[in-house]
C-alpha positions, 0 to 999 in steps of 0.5 A, a space after each residue: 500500500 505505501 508503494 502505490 500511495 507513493 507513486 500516486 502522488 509522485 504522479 499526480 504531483 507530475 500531472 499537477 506541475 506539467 498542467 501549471 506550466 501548460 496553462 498558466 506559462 506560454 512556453 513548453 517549459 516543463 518537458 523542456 525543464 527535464 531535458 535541460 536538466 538531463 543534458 547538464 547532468 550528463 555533462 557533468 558526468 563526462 567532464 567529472 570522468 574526463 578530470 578523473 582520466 587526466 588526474 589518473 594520467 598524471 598521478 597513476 595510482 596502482 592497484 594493490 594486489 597484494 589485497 587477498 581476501 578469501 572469495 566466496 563464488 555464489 551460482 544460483 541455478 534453476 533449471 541450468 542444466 543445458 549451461 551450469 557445468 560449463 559455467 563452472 569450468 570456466 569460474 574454476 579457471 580463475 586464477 586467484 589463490 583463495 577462493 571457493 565455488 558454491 552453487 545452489 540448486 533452487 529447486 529444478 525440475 530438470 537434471 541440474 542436480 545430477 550435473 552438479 553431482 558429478 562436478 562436485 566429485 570431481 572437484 573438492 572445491 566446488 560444493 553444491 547444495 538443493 533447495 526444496 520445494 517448498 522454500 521460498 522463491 527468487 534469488 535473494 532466497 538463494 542467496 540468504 541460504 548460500 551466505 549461511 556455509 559461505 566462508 568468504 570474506 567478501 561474496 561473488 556472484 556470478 549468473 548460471 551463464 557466466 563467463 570471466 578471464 582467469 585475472 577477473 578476480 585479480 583485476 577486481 578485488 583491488 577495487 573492493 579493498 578502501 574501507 568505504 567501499 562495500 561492493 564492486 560491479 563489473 562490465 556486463 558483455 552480452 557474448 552472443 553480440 552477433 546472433 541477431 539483431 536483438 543480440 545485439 541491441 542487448 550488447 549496446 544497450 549493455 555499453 550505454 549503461 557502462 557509459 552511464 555507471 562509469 560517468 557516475 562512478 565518476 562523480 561519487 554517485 549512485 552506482 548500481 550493482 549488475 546481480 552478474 558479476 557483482 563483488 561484495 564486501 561480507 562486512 557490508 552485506 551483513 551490515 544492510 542485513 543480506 539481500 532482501 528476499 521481497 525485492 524481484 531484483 536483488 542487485 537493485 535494491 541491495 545497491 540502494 541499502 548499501 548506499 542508505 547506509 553510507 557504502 560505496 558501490 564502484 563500478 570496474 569498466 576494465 574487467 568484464 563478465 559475459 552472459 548470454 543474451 535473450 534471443 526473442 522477444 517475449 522472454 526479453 519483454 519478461 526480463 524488462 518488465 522485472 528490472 523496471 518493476 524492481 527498479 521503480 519499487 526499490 525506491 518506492 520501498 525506500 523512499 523515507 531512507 532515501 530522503 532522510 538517509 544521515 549516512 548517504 552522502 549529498 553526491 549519491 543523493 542527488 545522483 538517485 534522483 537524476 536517474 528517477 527520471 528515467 522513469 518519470 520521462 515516458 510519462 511525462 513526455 506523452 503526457 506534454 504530448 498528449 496535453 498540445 494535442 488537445 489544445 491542438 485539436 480544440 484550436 487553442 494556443 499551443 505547443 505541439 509543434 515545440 513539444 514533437 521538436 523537443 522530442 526529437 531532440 531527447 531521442 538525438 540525446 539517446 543516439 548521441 550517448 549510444 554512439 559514443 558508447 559504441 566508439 568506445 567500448 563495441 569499437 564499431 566502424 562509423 557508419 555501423 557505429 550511427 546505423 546501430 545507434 539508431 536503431 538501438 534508440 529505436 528499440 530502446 524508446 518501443 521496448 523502455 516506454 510502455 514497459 515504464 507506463 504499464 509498470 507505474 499503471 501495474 503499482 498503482 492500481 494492481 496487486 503486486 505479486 514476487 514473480 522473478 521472471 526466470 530468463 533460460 539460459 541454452 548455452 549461446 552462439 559466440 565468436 571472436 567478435 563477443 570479446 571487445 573487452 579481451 586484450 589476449 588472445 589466449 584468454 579469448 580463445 579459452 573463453 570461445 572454448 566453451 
């Protein structure tokens, strides 16, 4: 009831606003207001990573790799019987001194747990355990559980469908070792780029957000966990209580209750984790819709602490609430439409024509960033580089927009239910192209062996 009673004012405030500047200021102020505030934001961010490149060019700070701590390895599977074992060829590949591999099998009904036998007697190190049942469902549960036998002092979690380089724990852990920071996320990389064109729409999409997390991870701000490939320190995973296991993105929420109580999550561009990408798209709808439910809900959830936080600092703050707008521009853009169309129709002063040219100009925004996404972390060719950078807009705004107003409409008025939505994994299609993020061709070549 809190969520929905939140939201509600959240959007009738919004209506209220957007209905003052429509009748009472003669300009398209308020869609303008949020795209002006959405441009400087982000030009911040670029200038903050651009000081923070040079300061590093002339002050290299190296990595400390002498910090070791012991690595706990957590796999959830349900049903990963075409991908598990493999995944956990690769993952015992990893060359790091101390660590440990614990997978769970969350209640399958295929043959996971007769593959997860046989891995474990063949390798003392990795142990594997199955859920019943009747246990409680979704991943945070998962996690809860594994958490009770794991030894490590800080947690890794890998999806079912993971693949890493040997050096990923090497490259990483440093990151995690300042005594304020709490987790660390790495580079999420779709492996199959190449299968179709929804592949590789998941693989741009994958590398606007890197743009966006390091351009946070810049400022100080709010990053977010991943849920694949995400490394946390136990000290701060048992300070915020473990992973909330009424959340259906658990990465989502154990960010914001990380930062609610004053830890830094850092993003590692550098060091990257690969899974598959879904490749049709009604299972990809699914997915979606779950992280932009528990996106929106997280903060729902949280908003007293969010607001009234003592321990998130000012930076984090304000970061948060520049990426609610994310949320808020699906509805707030149609409904600045919306609003000069009746005007429009009724024959009434209005704006409609500044309201589809301003609209215009928020999409060049989103091609503007894909693009320099794709030049600097997929390495396309120009051409290609403009081409996937529309379309990639294209299918962000059909897939990210209604998603968003179903999702807000879905809070409001309907009953919430934990439905994780689980994406099957099937083992994917892959070649030399998958692997933008490698710089030896050895590592490549081992991870391709799959």
């Amino acid at each position: 009831m809190k969520e929905r009673i939140v939201l509600l004012a959240i959007v009738i405030s919004l209506l209220v606003l957007l209905y003052f500047f429509q009748n009472h200021m003669d300009t398209p102020c308020a869609f303008m207001t949020i795209l002006i505030f959405m441009i400087i934001y982000t030009t911040y961010m670029q200038i903050a990573y651009k000081h923070r490149v040079r300061k590093q060019r002339k002050h290299p700070v190296e990595k400390n790799y002498n910090y070791k701590p012991f690595v706990s390895i957590l796999i959830p599977a349900h049903n990963e019987e075409d991908v598990i074992e493999k995944t956990i060829e690769n993952i015992m590949d990893i060359d790091y001194p101390k660590f440990e591999v614990i997978v769970i099998d969350d209640r399958s009904s295929d043959n996971t747990a007769k593959v997860l036998e046989k891995v474990c007697s063949e390798n003392e190190k990795v142990k594997y355990f199955s859920r019943t049942q009747d246990a409680f469902p979704g991943k945070s549960a998962v996690l809860n559980d594994a958490l009770k036998i794991a030894k490590g002092e800080a947690i890794l979690v890998f999806d079912a469908d993971a693949r890493v380089k040997p050096d990923f724990l090497k490259e990483l852990i440093p990151a995690l070792e300042p005594e304020q920071v709490g987790a660390v996320q790495a580079r999420k990389v779709i492996i199959n780029r190449e299968q179709n064109f929804l592949t590789r729409c998941q693989d741009n999409e994958m590398a606007v957000d890197t743009h966006f997390q390091v351009g946070r991870d810049a400022v100080k701000g709010a990053v977010e966990l991943r849920g694949n490939g995400e490394l946390i320190k136990r000290e701060a995973l048992e300070d915020v209580g473990g992973w909330n296991i009424y959340t259906i993105t658990d990465d989502l929420d154990l960010s914001t209750r990380l930062q609610i109580k004053g830890w830094d999550v850092r993003f590692c561009p550098e060091v990257c984790v690969y899974e598959e990408g879904v490749l049709s798209y009604i299972p990809l709808l699914k997915q979606r819709r779950r992280w932009i439910e528990g996106s929106i809900r997280r903060y729902l959830e949280h908003f007293n602490e969010v607001l009234f936080s003592k321990n998130m600092s000012l930076r984090v703050s304000l970061d948060m609430t520049a990426y609610i707008t994310e949320f808020i521009l699906p509805v707030w853009m149609l409904s600045e439409i919306a609003f000069q169309s009746f005007r429009y129709i009724k024959e009434t002063n209005n704006w409609i024509s500044s309201s589809l040219v301003l609209s215009g100009i928020m999409c060049c925004f989103f091609i503007v960033a894909l693009f320099y996404s794709l030049r600097k972390y997929v390495k396309l060719k120009p051409l290609d580089n403009l081409g996937q950078s529309v379309f990639t807009a294209l299918y962000i705004v059909i897939l990210w927009f209604p998603l968003a107003i179903f999702i807000i409409f879905k809070i409001i008025f309907m009953k919430n239910t934990l439905n994780w939505g689980k994406t099957r994994h099937i083992g994917a299609k892959i070649n030399n192209n998958s692997f933008s993020c490698q710089s030896n061709n050895n590592n490549t070549e081992k991870l391709i062996n799959v």
